[in-house]
C-alpha positions in Angstrom: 1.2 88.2 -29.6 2.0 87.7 -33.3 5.6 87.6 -32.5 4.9 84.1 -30.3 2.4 82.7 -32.4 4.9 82.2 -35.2 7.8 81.4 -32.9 5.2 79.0 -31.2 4.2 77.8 -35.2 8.1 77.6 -36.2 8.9 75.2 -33.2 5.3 73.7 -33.5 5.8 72.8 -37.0 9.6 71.4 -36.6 8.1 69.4 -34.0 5.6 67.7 -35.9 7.9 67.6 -38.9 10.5 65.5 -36.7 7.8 63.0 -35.7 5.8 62.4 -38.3 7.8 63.3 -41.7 4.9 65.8 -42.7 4.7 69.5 -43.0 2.1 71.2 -41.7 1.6 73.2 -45.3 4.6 75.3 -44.7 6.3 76.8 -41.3 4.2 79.8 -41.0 0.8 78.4 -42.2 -0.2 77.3 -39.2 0.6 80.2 -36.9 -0.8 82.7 -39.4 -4.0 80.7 -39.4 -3.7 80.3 -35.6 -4.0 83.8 -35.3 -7.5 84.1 -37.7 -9.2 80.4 -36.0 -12.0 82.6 -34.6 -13.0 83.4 -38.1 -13.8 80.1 -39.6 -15.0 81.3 -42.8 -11.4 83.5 -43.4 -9.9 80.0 -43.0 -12.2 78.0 -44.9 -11.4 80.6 -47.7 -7.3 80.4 -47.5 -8.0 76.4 -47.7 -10.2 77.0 -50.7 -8.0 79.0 -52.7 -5.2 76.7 -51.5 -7.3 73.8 -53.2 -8.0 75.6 -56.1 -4.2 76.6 -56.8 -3.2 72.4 -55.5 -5.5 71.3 -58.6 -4.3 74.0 -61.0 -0.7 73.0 -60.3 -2.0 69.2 -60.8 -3.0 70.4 -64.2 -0.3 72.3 -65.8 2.5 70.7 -63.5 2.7 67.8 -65.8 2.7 69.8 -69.1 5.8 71.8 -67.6 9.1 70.9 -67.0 9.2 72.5 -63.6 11.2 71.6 -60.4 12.0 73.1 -56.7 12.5 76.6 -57.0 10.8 77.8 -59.9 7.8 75.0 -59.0 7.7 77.2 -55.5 7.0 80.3 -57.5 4.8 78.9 -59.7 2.7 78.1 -56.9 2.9 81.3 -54.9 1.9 83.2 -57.8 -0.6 80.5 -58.8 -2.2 81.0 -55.1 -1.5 84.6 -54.7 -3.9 84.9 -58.0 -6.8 82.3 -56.7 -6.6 84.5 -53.3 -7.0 87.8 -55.2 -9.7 86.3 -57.2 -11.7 84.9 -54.6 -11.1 88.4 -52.9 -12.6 89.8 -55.3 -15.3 88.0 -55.3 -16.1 87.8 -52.2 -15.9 91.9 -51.9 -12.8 92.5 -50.2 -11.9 96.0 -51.2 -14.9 96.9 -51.2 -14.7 98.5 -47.7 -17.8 96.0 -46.6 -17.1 95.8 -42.5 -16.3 91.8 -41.5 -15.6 91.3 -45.5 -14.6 87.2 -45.8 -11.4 86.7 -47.4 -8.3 84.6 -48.0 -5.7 84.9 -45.1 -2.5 86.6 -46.8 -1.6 86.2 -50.7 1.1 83.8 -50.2 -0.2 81.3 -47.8 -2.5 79.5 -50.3 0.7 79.1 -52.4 2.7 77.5 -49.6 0.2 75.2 -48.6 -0.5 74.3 -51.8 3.4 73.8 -52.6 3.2 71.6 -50.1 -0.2 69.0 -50.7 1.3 68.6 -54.2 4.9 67.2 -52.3 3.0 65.6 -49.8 -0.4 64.7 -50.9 -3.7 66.7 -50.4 -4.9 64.9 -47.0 -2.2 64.7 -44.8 -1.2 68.1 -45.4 -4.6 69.7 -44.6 -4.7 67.5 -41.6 -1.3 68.3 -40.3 -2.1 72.0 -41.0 -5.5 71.8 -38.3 -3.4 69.8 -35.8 -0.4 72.5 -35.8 -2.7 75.1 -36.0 -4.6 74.2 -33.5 -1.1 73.3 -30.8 -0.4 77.0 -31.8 -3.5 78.2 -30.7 -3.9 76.4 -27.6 0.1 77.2 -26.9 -0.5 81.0 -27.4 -2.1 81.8 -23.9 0.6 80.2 -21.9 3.0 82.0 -23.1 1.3 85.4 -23.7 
């Protein structure tokens, strides 16, 4: 099932790419978060340290002389760090059963990448919509 979802986000997300000229905050965003959408609050916790590491990037990007690659890695470590932190906070390792936490390290990093290319909105709303083609695509293939 994992295997299809991201085949079904990769395809899913050229799609959408091809007809509207926006990412949906990266090619595996959406199928990764496809595969957590019946634990909202996990999601709203990936977007939140997402947003945290888009307006971090907002502030030091213009101090820095910082383009494609390297701006990529700053922003995958940037999000990798806001998803630890929130983590943390929220008592992931901890061994607390149904702990809330951010969906992988390097997703908020990706989408963030991506909302400072593309602007915060439109990638956030692409994201759902892809997300939620993966989702409903899953069980017809599965």
């Amino acid at each position: 099932m994992i295997t299809e979802a991201f085949f079904i986000g990769l395809l899913a997300a050229f799609i959408y790419y091809e007809l509207t000229g926006l990412t949906p905050g990266g090619v595996i965003a959406p199928a990764y978060l496809a595969l957590y959408i019946h634990e909202p609050l996990n999601i709203a916790v990936t977007v939140a340290a997402a947003t945290l590491t888009w307006l971090t990037l907002k502030l030091v990007l213009p101090r820095l002389l910082i383009y494609g690659r390297r701006k990529l890695l700053l922003a995958l470590l940037i999000g990798f760090s806001w998803g630890l932190a929130l983590n943390r906070i929220l008592g992931v390792g901890t061994y607390l059963p149904n702990a809330v936490h951010s969906i992988g390290y390097l997703i908020p990093g990706l989408v963030a990448s991506e909302m400072i290319r593309q602007k915060y909105l439109p990638t956030i709303s692409s994201m759902i919509i892809v997300m939620a083609l993966v989702y409903l695509a899953l069980p017809l293939i599965t």
